[in-house]
C-alpha positions in Angstrom: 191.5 11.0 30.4 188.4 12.9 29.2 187.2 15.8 30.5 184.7 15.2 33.6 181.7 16.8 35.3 178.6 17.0 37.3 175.0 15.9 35.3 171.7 15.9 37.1 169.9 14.5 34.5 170.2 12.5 30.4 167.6 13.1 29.0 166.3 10.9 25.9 164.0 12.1 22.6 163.2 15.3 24.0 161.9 17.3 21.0 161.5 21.0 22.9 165.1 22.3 23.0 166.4 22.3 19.3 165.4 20.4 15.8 164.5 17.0 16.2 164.7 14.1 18.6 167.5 14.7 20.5 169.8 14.1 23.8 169.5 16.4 26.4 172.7 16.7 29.0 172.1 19.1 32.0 174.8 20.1 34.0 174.8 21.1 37.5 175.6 24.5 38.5 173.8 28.1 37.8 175.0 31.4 38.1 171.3 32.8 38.5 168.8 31.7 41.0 165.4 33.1 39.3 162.5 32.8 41.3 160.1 30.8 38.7 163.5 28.1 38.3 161.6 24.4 37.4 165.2 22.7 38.2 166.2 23.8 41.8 168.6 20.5 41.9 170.4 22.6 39.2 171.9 26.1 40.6 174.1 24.2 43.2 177.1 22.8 41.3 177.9 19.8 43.8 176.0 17.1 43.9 173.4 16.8 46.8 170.9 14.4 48.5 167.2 15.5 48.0 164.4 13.7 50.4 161.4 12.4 49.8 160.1 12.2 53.1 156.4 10.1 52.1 158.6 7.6 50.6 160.7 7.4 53.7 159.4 3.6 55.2 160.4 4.7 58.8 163.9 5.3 60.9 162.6 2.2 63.2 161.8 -0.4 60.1 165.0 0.8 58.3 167.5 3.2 59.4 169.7 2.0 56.7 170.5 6.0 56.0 171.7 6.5 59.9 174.3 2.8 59.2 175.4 4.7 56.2 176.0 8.3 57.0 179.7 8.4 58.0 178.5 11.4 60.3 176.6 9.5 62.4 177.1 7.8 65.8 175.9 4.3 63.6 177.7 5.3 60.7 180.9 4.1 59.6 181.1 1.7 62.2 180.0 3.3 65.2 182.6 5.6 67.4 181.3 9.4 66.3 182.8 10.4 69.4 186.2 9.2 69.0 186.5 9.4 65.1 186.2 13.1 66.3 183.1 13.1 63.5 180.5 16.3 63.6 176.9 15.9 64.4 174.6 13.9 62.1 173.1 15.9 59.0 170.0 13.9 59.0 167.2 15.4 60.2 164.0 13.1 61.8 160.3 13.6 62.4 157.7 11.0 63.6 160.0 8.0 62.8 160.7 10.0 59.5 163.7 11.2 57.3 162.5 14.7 56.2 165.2 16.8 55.8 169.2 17.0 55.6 171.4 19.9 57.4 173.7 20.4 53.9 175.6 22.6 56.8 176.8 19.2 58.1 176.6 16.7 55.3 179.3 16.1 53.4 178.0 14.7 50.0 178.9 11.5 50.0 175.7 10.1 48.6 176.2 6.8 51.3 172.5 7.5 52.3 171.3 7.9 48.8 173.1 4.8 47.9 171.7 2.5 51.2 168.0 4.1 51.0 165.9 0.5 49.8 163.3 2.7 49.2 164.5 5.8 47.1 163.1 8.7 49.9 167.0 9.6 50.0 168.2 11.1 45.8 171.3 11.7 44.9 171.0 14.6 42.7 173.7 15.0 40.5 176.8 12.9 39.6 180.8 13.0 38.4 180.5 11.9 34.7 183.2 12.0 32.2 182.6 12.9 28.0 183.1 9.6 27.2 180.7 8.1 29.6 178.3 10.8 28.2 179.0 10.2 25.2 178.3 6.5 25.3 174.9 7.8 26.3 174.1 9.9 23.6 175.5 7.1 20.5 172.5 5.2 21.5 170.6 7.3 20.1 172.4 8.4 16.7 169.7 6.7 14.5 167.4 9.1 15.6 169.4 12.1 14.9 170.4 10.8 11.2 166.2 10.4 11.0 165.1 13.5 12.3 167.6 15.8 12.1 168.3 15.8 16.2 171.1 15.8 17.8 172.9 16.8 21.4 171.7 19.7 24.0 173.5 20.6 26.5 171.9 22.6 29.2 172.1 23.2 33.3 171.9 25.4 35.1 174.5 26.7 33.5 176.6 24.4 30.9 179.6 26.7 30.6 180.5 26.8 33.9 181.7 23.4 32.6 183.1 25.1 29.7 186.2 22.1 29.7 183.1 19.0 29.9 180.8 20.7 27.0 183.3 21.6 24.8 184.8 18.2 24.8 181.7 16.7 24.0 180.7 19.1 21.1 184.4 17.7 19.8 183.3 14.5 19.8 179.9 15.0 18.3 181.3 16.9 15.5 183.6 14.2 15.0 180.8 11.9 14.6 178.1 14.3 12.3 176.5 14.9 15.6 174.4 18.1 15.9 175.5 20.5 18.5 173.2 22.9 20.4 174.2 24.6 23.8 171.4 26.2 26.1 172.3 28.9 28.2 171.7 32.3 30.3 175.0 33.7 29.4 175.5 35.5 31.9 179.0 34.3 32.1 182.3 35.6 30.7 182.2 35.8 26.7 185.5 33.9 26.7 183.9 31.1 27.8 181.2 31.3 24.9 183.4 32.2 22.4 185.6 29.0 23.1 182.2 27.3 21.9 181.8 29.5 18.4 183.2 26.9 16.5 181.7 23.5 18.4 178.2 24.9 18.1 175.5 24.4 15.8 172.7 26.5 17.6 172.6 28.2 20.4 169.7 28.5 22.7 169.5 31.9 25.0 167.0 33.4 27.3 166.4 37.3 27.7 164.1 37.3 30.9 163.4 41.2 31.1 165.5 43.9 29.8 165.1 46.1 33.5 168.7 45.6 35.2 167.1 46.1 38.8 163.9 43.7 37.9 166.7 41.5 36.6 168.7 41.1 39.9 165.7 41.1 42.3 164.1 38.3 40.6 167.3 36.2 39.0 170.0 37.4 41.6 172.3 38.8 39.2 171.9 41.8 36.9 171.7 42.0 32.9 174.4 43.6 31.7 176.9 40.7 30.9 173.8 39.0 29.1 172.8 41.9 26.8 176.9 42.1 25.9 176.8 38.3 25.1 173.7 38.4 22.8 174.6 41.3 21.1 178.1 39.6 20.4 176.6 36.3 19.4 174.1 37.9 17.3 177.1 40.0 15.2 178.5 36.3 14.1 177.6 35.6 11.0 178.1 32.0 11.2 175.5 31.9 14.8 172.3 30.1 14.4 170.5 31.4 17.5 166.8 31.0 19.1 165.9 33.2 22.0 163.2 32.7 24.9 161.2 35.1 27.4 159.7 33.0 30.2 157.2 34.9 30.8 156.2 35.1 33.8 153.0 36.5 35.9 154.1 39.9 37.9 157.5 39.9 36.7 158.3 40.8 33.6 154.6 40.3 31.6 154.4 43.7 30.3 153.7 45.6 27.5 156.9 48.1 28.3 159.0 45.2 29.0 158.3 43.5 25.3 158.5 46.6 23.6 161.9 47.0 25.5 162.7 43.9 24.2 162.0 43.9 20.7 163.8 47.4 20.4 166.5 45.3 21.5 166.0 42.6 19.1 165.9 44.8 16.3 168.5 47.6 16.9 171.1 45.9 19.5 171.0 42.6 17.5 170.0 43.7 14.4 167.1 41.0 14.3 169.8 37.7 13.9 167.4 35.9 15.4 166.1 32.7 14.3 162.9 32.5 16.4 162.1 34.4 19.6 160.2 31.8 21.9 157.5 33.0 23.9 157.6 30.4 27.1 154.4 30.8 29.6 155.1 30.3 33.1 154.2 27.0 34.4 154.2 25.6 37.8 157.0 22.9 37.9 159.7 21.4 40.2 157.5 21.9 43.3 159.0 18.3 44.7 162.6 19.3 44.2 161.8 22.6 46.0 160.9 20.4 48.9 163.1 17.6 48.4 165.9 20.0 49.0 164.3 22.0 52.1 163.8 25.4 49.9 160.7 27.4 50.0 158.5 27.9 46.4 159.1 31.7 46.4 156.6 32.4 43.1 153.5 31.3 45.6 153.1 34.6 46.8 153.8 36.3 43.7 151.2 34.5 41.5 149.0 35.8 44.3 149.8 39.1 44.1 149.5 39.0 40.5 146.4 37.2 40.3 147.2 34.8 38.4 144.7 32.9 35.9 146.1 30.4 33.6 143.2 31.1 30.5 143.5 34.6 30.9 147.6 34.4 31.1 147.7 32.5 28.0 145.8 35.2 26.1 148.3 37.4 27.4 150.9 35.8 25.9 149.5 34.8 22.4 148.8 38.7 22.2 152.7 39.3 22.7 153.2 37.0 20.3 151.4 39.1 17.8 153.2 41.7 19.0 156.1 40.7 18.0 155.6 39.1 14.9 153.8 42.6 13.5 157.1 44.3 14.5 158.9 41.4 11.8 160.4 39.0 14.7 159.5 35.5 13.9 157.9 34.5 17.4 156.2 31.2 18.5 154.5 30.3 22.0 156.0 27.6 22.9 159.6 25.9 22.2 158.3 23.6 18.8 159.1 24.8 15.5 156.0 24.6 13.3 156.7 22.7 9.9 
């Protein structure tokens, strides 16, 4: 029996998160909750429904979800009442699913499963290695052509520290390369259990302020600075760190300089490439899908934000950087 997990999403010939074509694997489950995150179906580590409400063809035409839903007076059979069962999680508007109570539901996926028409996602499922696995052989060729290999990213993969490491096993085993994507801020047993699986690792260094840190990710710094600076004192670690830089948070002058002092005398410059990532508006359907508010709307307000004008910002710290000697792209592709 192989280890097992929760994956939102396998992802095929993605070419932004490490050399060549490769497999990404996210898993579910995030110890942050940064207020720019693209992948909201991510920070939860169970798997959830997510609604699409315009796909939704109408509780009168259908009702399939309501049959389903083992919660419900038509679920299961009928008799709510005497199954002793808790009011129904689904939540109706003009004829409409558009919500789920997650206070009631119990994640069975039965409405995801009896939806004909998809407004009812399960995101997230229980996969073991192997079954992964079995995903990402079907793309060896690939890897063997271009130099590509397996990511494994989240949320946060090492809160499944048991699932990824078994699957870097088997890749090894099978001249597979090995990259893991990560926030770190979790305990450096769990990364160093990975040392020796991982060919690259992929880390993000959002803003060195502690305070800024926890009001805008929901957990402060410190553990991630103590990671980095370990990871970068292996000599064997082959590792490629990324600001998101985003508009009223942490795109700064004081902040990059912070950063590349950092870089330079905490790390001692082991760094393979320091990617510059600009902010970009994504995952707006999964925010609603799930019932959770946008939260960076008001702050692109307050900061103003203009895409042209942000984009010269960030070329500029990209200069920046590079005059200090820290080898820094914008954007996540290495160029040849």
């Amino acid at each position: 029996m192989t280890a097992e997990g929760t994956v939102f999403n396998i992802q095929h010939f993605t070419i932004h998160d490490g050399p060549g074509i490769r497999t990404e694997v996210f898993l579910k489950g995030c110890p942050l909750h940064c207020l720019w995150c693209s992948n909201p179906e991510s920070l939860k580590a169970e798997v959830q429904p997510g609604v699409y409400r315009k796909k939704c063809i109408g509780r009168k035409n259908c009702g399939a979800c309501e049959e389903a839903c083992p919660r419900t007076d038509a679920g299961a059979g009928g008799g709510l009442a005497k199954a002793g069962r808790t009011a129904s999680p689904l939540r109706f508007y003009r004829n409409r699913l558009v919500a789920i109570d997650y206070t009631l539901c119990n994640g069975c996926m039965a409405c995801a499963e009896a939806c004909p028409s998809e407004a009812v996602k399960a995101w997230g499922r229980r996969m073991t290695a192997d079954q992964i696995m079995q995903e990402v052989r079907r793309d060896k060729g690939y890897y063997d052509r271009s130099g590509g290999g397996i990511t494994v990213s989240g949320g946060e993969p090492l809160l499944q520290t048991e699932l990824t490491a078994e699957l870097f096993r088997q890749c090894r085993e099978e001249g597979i390369h090995t990259c893991c994507e990560t926030c770190l801020c979790i305990p450096w047993e769990r990364v160093e259990e990975l040392l020796p699986l991982t060919d690259l690792w992929i880390a993000d260094l959002k803003m060195m302020d502690p305070e800024k840190h926890r009001a805008f990710t929901g957990a402060g710094n410190e553990r991630i600075l103590e990671n980095l600076q370990k990871l970068a004192g292996n000599p064997e670690t082959e590792l490629i760190l990324r600001i998101p830089v985003i508009p009223g948070v942490n795109d700064n002058m004081e902040n990059m300089r912070q950063t590349a002092d950092f870089i330079l005398g905490e790390m001692q410059g082991n760094v393979r490439t320091l990617q510059l990532l600009s902010y970009m508006r994504l995952g707006m359907e999964k925010y609603e899908s799930l019932g959770l508010p946008y939260q960076m709307t008001d702050r692109l307000k307050e900061a103003h934000f203009r895409r042209d004008y942000f984009q010269r910002k960030v070329r500029n710290f990209a200069d920046y950087f590079n005059s200090r000697g820290i080898h820094t792209l914008v954007g996540t592709r290495e160029k040849q």
